[in-house]
Each structure stands twice: as C-alpha cells, then as structure tokens.
C-alpha positions in Angstrom: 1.8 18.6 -41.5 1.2 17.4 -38.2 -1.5 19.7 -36.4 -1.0 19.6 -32.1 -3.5 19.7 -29.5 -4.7 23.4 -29.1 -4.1 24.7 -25.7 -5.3 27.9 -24.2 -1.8 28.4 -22.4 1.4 29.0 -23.9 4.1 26.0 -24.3 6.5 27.7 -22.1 3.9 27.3 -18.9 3.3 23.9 -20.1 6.7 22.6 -20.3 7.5 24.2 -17.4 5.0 22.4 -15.3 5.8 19.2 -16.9 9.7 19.7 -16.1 9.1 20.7 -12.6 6.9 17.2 -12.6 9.3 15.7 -14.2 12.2 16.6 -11.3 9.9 16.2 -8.8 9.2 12.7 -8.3 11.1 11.7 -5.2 12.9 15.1 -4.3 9.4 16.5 -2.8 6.3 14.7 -2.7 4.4 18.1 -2.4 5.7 19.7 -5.0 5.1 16.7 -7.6 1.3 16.5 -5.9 1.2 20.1 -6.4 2.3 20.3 -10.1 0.4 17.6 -11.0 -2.8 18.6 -9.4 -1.6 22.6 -11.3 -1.8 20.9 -14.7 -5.6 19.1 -14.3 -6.9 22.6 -13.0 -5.4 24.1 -15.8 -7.1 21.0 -17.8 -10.5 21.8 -16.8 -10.1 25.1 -18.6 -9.4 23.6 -21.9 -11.4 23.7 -24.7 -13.8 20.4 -24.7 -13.5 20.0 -28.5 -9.3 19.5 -28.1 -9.9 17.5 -25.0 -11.7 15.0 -27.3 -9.6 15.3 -29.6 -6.6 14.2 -27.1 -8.3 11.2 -25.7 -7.1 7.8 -26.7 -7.4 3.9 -25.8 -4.2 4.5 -23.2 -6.1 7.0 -21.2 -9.6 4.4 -21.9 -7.8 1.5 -20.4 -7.0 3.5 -17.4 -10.2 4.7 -16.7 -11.8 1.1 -17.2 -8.9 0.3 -14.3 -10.0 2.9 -12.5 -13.9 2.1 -12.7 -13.0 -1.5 -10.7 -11.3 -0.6 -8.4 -14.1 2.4 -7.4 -16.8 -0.7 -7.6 -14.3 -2.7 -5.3 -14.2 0.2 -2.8 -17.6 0.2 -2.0 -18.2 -3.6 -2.2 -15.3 -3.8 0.4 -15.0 -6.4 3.3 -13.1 -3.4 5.2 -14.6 0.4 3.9 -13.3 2.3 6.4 -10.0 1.3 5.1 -10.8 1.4 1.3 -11.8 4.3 1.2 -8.7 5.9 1.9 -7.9 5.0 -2.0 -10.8 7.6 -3.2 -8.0 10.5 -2.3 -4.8 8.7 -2.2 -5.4 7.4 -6.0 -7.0 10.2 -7.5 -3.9 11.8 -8.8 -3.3 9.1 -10.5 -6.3 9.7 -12.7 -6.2 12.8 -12.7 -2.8 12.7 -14.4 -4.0 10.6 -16.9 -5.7 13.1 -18.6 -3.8 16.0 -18.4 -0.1 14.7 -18.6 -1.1 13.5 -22.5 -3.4 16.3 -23.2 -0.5 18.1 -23.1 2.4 16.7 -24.4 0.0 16.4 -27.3 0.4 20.3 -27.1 4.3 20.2 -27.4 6.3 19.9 -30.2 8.8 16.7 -30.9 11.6 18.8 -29.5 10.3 19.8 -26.6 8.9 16.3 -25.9 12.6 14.6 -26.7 13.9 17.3 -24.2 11.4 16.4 -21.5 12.3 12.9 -21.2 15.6 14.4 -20.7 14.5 16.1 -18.0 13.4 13.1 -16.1 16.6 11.8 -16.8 18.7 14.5 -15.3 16.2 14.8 -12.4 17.3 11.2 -11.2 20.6 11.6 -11.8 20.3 14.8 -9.1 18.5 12.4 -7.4 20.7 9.2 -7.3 23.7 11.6 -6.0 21.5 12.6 -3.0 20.7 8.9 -1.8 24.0 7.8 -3.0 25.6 10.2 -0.8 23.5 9.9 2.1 23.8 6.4 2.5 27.7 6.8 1.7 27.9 9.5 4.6 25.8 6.9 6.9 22.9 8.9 7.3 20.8 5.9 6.0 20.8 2.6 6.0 19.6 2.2 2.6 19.7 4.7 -0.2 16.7 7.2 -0.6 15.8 10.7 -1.0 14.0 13.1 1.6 10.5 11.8 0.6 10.3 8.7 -0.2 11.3 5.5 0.8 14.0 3.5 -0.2 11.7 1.0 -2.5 10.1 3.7 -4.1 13.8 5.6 -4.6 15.3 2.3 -6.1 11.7 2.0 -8.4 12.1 5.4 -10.2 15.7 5.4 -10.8 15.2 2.0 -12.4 12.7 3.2 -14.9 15.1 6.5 -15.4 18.3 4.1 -15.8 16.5 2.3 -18.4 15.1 5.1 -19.9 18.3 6.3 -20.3 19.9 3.5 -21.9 17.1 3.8 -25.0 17.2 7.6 -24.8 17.6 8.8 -29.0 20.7 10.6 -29.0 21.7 11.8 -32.3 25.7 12.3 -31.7 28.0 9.6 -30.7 31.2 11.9 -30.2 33.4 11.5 -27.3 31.9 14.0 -25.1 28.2 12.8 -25.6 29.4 9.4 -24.7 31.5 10.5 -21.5 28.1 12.4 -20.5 25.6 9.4 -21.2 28.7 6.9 -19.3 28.3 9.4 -16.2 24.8 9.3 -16.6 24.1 5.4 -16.0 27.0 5.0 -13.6 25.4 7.5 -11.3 21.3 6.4 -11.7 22.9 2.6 -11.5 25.0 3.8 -8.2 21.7 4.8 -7.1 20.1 1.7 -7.4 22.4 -0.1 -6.1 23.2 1.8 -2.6 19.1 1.2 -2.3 20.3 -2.2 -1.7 17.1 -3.7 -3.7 18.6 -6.8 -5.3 15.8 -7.3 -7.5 16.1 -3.9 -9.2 19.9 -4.2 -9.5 19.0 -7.2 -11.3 16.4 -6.1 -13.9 19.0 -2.8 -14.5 21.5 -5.7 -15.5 19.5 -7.1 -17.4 18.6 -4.3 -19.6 22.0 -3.0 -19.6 22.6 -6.7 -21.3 19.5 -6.2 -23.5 21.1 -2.9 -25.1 24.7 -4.1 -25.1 23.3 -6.8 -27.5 21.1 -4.3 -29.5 24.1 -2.1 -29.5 22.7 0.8 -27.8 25.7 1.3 -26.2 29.0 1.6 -28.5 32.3 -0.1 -27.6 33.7 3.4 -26.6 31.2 4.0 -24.2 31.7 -0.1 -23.0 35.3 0.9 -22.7 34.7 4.1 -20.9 32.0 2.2 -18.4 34.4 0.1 -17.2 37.1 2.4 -16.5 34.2 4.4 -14.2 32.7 1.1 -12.3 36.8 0.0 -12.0 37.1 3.5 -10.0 34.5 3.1 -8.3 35.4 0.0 -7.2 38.6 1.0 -6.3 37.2 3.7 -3.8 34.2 1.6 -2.3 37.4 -1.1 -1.2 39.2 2.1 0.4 35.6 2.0 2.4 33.7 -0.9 2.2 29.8 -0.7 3.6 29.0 -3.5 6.3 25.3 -2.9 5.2 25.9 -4.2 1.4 28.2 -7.0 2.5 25.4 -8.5 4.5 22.8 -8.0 1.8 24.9 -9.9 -0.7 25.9 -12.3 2.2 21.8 -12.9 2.3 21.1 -13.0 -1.3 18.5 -15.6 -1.0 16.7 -14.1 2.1 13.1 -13.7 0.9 12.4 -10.7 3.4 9.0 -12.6 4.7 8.1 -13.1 1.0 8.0 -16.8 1.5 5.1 -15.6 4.4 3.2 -13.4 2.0 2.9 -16.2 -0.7 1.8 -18.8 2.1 -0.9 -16.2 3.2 -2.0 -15.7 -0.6 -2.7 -19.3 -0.9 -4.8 -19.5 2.7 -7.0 -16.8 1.5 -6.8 -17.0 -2.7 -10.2 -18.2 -3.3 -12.6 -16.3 -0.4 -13.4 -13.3 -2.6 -11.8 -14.1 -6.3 -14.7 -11.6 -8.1 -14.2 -8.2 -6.2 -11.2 -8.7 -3.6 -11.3 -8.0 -0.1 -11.2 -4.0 -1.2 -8.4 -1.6 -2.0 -5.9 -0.8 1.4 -6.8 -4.2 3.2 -4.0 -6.0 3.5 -3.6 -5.5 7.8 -7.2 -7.0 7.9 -7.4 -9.5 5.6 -3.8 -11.4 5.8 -3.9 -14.6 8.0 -0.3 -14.7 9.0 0.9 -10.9 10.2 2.5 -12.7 13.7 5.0 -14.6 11.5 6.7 -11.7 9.8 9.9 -10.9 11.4 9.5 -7.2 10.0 6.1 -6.4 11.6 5.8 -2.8 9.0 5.2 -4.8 6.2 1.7 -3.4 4.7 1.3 -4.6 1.5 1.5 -7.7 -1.3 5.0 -7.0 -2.0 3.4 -7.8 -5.4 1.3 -5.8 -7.4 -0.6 -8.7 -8.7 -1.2 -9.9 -5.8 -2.4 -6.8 -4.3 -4.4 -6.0 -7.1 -6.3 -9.6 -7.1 -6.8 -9.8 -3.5 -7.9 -6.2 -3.5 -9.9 -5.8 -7.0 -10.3 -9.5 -7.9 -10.4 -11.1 -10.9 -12.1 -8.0 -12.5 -9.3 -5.8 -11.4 -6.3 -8.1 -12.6 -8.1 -8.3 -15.9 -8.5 -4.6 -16.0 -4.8 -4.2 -14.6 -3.5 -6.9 -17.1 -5.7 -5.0 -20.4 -4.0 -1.7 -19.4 -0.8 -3.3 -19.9 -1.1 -5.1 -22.9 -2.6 -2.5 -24.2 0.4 -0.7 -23.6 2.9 -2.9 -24.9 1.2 -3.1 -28.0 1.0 0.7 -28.8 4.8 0.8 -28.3 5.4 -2.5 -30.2 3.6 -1.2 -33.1 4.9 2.3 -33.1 8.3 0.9 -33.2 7.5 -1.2 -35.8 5.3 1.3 -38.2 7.4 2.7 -40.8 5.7 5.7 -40.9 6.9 6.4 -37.0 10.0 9.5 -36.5 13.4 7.5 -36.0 13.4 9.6 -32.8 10.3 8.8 -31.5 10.9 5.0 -32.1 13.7 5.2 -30.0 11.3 7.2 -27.2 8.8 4.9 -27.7 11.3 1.9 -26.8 12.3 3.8 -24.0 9.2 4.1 -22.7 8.4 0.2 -23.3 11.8 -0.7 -21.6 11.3 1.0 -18.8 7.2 0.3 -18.6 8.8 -4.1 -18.8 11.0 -3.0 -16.0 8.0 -1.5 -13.6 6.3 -4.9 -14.3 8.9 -6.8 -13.9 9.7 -5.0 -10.5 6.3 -4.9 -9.7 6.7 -9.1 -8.7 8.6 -8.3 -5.8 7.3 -4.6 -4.7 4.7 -2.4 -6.7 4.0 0.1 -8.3 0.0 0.7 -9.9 -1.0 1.8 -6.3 2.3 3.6 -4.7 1.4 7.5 -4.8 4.7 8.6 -6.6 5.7 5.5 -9.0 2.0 5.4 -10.1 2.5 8.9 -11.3 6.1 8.3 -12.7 4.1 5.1 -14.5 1.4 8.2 -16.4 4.5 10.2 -17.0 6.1 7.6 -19.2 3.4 5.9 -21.3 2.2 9.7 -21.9 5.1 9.5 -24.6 3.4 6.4 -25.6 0.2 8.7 -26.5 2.4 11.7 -27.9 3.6 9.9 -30.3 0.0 7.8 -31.1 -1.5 11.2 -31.6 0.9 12.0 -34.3 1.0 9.0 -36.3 -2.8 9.0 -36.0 -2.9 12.5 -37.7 -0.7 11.4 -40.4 -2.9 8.4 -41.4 -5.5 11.1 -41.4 -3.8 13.3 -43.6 
C-alpha cells in the first residue's frame, strides 16, 4: 500500500492547477506565471512534516544549480544586468518544489491523465501556430506569447512525449487518435521552421518505430495523413519553407557565436561573466547579420560563460542525475508497467531538450525552463512510490 503525500487541499484543486499549468505553457504566459506562482503559495501552507517527506535528490540537484548561479550573480562582471535573473528565474525554483510536492499528492491515474493533458494542450497549440503561419499572419509558426524557438521547443518535448505516452488499447480508434495526435504536434514543429527540432522529432519518431512504439497500423495510417497533407501544402506551397530548406546549411550567425566563445573562453572559466551578459561580454555583436540575437544559442555555452565551470558542473549533475532516476526506474522490476512507460516519456523528451538545447536553450528561457520542472516531476512521482515500496 502505497501511502501519498498529505495535502491540506483537495485533489480536485490540485489537479486543476496542474492542468491549467499544464495548457498553459505557450497559450498565455500570465496565466502559466500565475498558476504556477498559485501552487507555491499554496505550498507554503503545507504541512512541513509532508514537505520533507516530498523532497528528493531531483529537487537537491536543482537547488545546488540554483545556489551557482545566485553566487555568479553577485560576483558578476555586469550586476546591473544579472540581476534581472533574481526575478526572471525564480519561478523556476519555485516550481521545483511544488510541481512534485504535489503530483506526489495524486494518485497514478490522475498523474497518467495529466501528462495527457500536456499533450492535448500542444496539440490546441500546434493548430494555432500551424494555422497562423498557414493564413500568413507569421512568418514562422508560434502562439500569441511566445516566440517561435520557444513554440518549436515545447511541442518537441510534447511530440516526444507523446510517442512514449502508455496507452493501454491499441484498437483502431485509439490509434487514429494517437496518428492525429503526432501529425498535428509534428505539423507544429515543422511550420516553426526550426530545422534542428524537426530533426531530433525524426529522430525519435525513428527511435520508437524501432522499439515498436508505434504499430504497423498506426505506420500505415501515418502515412496516409502526411501523404494528404502533402497533397494540400502542393495545392499551396509556402515561399518561407522553400527557402529554409533551400538554406539548410545556413548557420544563422552560429558560426559568429562559436568564434566569439573561443575569443573570450578562458577570461573568467570559474564564475562566468554573470547570468544575462551576453550584449556586454560578446566580442563580435557588429558581425551578426541578425543584430536581436541575445543569447548563446547554446545552453552550454550560456551556462559556462555565465556560471563557469561551477555552473556547467552543477548544470551537467542535474542532468545526469536525471537520466539516471529514469534509467533505473525503467529498469527496476518493481516499477508500474505504466509508469515505466511515463518515465521513458519523460527521459525522451528530457534527451530531446538537451539535445535542442546545442543549438537554442532551454535551462534559462522563462517558459521551457518551467515545461523542463513539469516533466522530470513525473520523474519524482514515480521515485516517491517505488521508494515507499522498498520501505514497506
């Protein structure tokens, strides 16, 4: 008997915050600030006793993250610009203690179904940037508060979600549901025109192919659904994505930002130059032909040349530490078949954040830093439990 986190609010209020979270991502950038800043008030409240109880080396990691890049703030070459972290990263800790807190409150059900929330949420998502950029009203798909990188970022980590979601029936109309499902988060993607995270959603469409996540029916029925859409994007074809994959190899001043790194890689290698730095301390801002770039394009080389050494360690610890509480969940016999599947989902779609996070970021972007807490909070759900049944 597996005995939850105690909270001092009922599981309907709690999954109903979580689920308006959960939507919220990229459709309004209030409303996700505002549910998440709603559950760690209602945090606070909780009994200290259960909040102890619900702390875990996840959450640890974070915090020892979180510690660095405070000390790097106030060593900083440029403070009036690092500070602006102290409020525009808070959230991000903050939701690291009360996004597990309390899915540790919620029962496996109502965990499984809010993944599926997030899911559906993009998929509302991906048809309002598909369709906006398919009626011209921008350039490059996105949603009304957020940016196209940040749009192409989350529906990547939903899309591959998706593909390792558990789903317990296989019948025809499951698999016509979970075919519409990737077609549109994948159509999202796409239209965002960021060839890098069309890529890495290949890629782990490959992966589960070969692990036979998907079935042949649903292969079969895929195919049908890209050939239509194929067929109507000829009837209409978008200038803006024939000259993207005209310029596959254009490096969009990344070339720039890598030559930069190397002028300036060794001047502060302990601490960084400070969080937010980037105008001041880059050496070659007049060579850019897109003069709004503000960032590393990298997180790892944001992180370094912000935090240092310390703070890639910290950075690097978080994530290993990551990928080893999945790795071993889904290996431990002793783990719900259901939850190995979540916790793969989670893993896939944590891989697919780093591996996106070498040509954009993610650790210090106010909405996919949030959507990152969201998903390994499964990772600490599911910890909890098999924890309590070693106990028991």
């Amino acid at each position: 008997m597996i005995t939850l986190i105690k909270s001092r609010y009922s599981e309907k209020i709690i999954f109903t915050f979580l689920s308006i979270l959960a939507v919220s991502f990229v459709l309004s950038l209030f409303v996700m600030q505002l549910a998440a800043a709603l559950l760690f008030i209602l945090w606070l409240f909780e009994n200290k006793s259960e909040k102890k109880k619900a702390f875990d080396s996840i959450t640890a990691f974070i915090f020892v993250f979180g510690l660095v890049r405070l000390i790097t703030i106030f060593l900083s070459e440029y403070p009036q610009s690092s500070y602006e972290s102290l409020y525009k990263e808070a959230l991000f800790y903050t939701s690291a203690v009360a996004i597990p807190f309390y899915l540790k409150t919620l029962e496996k059900k109502k965990v499984i179904e809010l993944m599926f929330v997030f899911i559906l949420g993009a998929v509302i998502i991906s048809i309002i940037g598909s369709t906006r950029f398919f009626i011209g009203e921008v350039e490059r798909a996105q949603s009304f508060s957020s940016s196209y990188t940040v749009f192409s970022g989350y529906l990547l980590t939903a899309f591959v979600s998706a593909l390792f979601f558990p789903k317990k029936n296989k019948n025809f109309s499951q698999i016509l549901l979970w075919s519409v499902v990737y077609s549109i988060l994948f159509l999202g993607i796409f239209t965002s025109l960021g060839r890098a995270n069309t890529a890495i959603a290949i890629l782990f469409f490959i992966i589960s192919l070969l692990l036979k996540q998907i079935p042949l029916k649903q292969f079969v029925v895929l195919v049908i659904i890209v050939a239509i859409g194929f067929g109507v994007y000829t009837i209409r074809p978008s200038e803006t994505i024939g000259q993207r994959v005209e310029n596959i190899t254009y490096l969009s001043d990344r070339d720039i930002i890598w030559q930069g790194a190397k002028e300036i890689s060794l001047r502060h290698p302990l601490f960084g130059f400070g969080p937010r730095t980037f105008q001041q301390a880059f050496p070659f801002k007049e060579k850019f032909a897109d003069k709004g770039i503000g960032g590393w394009h990298n997180d790892f080389l944001q992180i370094y040349f912000e935090s240092g050494l310390l703070g890639l360690l910290s950075f690097l610890l978080l994530l290993f530490v990551i990928i080893k509480t999945s790795v071993n969940q889904i290996r431990n016999k002793k783990t719900d078949a259901e939850f190995k599947f979540l916790s793969a989902s989670v893993l896939a779609s944590v891989i697919s954040l780093i591996l996106s996070a070498m040509v954009a970021g993610f650790i210090t972007s106010v909405v996919l830093s949030i959507v990152f807490v969201f998903l390994i909070s499964f990772l600490s759900r599911i910890e909890f439990e098999l924890n309590q049944l070693q106990i028991n």
